[in-house]
N, C-alpha and C positions, 0 to 999 in steps of 0.2 A: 696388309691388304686382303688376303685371304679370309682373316677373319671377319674383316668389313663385310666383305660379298656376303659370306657366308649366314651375316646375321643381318641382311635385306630381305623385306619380303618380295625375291623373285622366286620364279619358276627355278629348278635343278637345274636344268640344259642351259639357263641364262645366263645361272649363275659360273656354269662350268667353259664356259662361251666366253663371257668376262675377264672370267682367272687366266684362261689361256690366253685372249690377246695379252694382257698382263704382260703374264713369260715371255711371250715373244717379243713383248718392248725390249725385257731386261734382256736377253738374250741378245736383241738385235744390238742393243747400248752396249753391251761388253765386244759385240765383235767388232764396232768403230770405238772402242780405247775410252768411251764416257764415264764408264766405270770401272771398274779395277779388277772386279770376281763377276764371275756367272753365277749369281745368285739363284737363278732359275734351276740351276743341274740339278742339285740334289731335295728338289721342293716336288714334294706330292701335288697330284692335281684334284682338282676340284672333279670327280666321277660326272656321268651323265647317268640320267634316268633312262631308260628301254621306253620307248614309245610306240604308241598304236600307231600301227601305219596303214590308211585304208587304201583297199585295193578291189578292185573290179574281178571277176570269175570272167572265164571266155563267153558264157552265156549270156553275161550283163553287159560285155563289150557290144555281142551281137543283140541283143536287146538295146544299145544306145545307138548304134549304129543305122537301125531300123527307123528310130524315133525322131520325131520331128525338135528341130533346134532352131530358136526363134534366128539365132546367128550363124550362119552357114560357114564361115570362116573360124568359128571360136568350136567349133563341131568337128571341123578337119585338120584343123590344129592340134585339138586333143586326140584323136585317134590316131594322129599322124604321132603321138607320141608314145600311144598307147605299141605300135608297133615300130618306134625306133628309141625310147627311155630318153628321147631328149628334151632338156629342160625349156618354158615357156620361153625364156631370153634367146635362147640359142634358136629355137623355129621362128619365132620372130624374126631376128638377124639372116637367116637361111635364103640366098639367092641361088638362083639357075647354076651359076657359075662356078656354087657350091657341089655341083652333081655332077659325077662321074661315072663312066662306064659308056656302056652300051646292051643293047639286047640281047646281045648273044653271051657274053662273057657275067654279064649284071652291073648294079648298077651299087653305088656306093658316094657318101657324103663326105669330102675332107672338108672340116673346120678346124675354127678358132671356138673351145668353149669360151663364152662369155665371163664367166664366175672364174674358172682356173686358169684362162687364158692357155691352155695346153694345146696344140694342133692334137687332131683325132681326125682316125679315120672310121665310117659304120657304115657299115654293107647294108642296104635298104633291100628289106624285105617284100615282095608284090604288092601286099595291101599298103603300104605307103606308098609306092611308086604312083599305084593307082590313086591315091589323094592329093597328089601334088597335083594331076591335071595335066594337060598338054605343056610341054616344055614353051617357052618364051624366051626373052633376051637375055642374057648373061648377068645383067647386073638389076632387073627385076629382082623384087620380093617373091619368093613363092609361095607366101600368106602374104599376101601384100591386104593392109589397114587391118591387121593384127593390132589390138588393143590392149592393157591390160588394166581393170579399173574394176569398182565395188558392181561397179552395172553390170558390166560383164561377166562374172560371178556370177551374180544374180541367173543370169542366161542359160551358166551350166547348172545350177542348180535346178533351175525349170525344167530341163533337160533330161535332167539326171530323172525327177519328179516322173517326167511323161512320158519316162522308161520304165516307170512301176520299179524304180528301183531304191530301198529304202538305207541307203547308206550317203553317209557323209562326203562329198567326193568331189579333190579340187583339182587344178591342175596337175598339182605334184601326183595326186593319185596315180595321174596314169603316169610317170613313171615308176612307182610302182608296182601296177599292172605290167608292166612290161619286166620287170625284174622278177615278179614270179611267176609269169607264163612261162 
């Protein structure tokens, strides 16, 4: 199977994406008894490629922050990640009843990530507090009609544009803008 992937024309990461669900079939088939050996233990994996990862500087933050967004919600959503690295799925998902704290002590988010399903806890920072907007009901969205779709793109990209800012730059970015601030 290895060598199959291997001689497809995909991308490195696809390819190495692929082999390792792979392993984890065989892995997971050995620990319910379907197979006999762990095929997977002593099998090399398919490497990944180093990838560019684009990221915003604090001046292009505060340059987009400035900048007009045809979508006022796809706007505070991203900055909203830009100062807490959380993923589009998880502010999506994000209600009132997700926040914790108070004013005096701070304030902080326990969730369910989406993707790992892990409970976390993140201590929210002022500029997100202040993008969330006045508190509401408990089981409110706090982006509530958060979208995610090619239009919407489209949005941050104009955005991004009428920031005079000349980099590639999607949602994931600002999680990693907030992994190198």
């Amino acid at each position: 199977f290895k060598q199959f992937i291997l001689s497809k024309d995909l991308k490195q990461n696809t390819k190495s994406s692929y082999f390792n669900k792979f392993l984890a079939a065989i892995k997971q088939a050995y620990r319910e008894d379907i197979i006999s050996d762990n095929y997977a233990k002593n099998t090399n994996r398919i490497e990944e490629e180093e990838t560019h990862r684009e990221f915003l500087l604090i001046d292009e933050v505060i340059k987009l922050s400035k900048a007009h967004c045809d979508s006022q919600i796809h706007k505070s959503a991203f900055l909203f990640s830009v100062f807490t690295g959380l993923r589009f799925s998880d502010i999506q998902a994000l209600q009132w009843k997700d926040i914790k704290g108070n004013d005096n002590e701070g304030y902080y988010i326990r969730f369910r990530q989406k993707k790992t399903k892990g409970i976390e806890k993140l201590d929210l920072a002022k500029p997100a507090i202040k993008i969330m907007g006045p508190k509401r009901k408990p089981s409110e969205s706090i982006f509530e009609g958060l979208e995610y779709s090619a239009w919407h793109n489209k949005k941050i990209e104009d955005w991004v544009k009428a920031a005079h800012i000349d980099k590639k730059i999607t949602y994931h970015s600002a999680r990693h803008t907030f992994a190198t601030l």
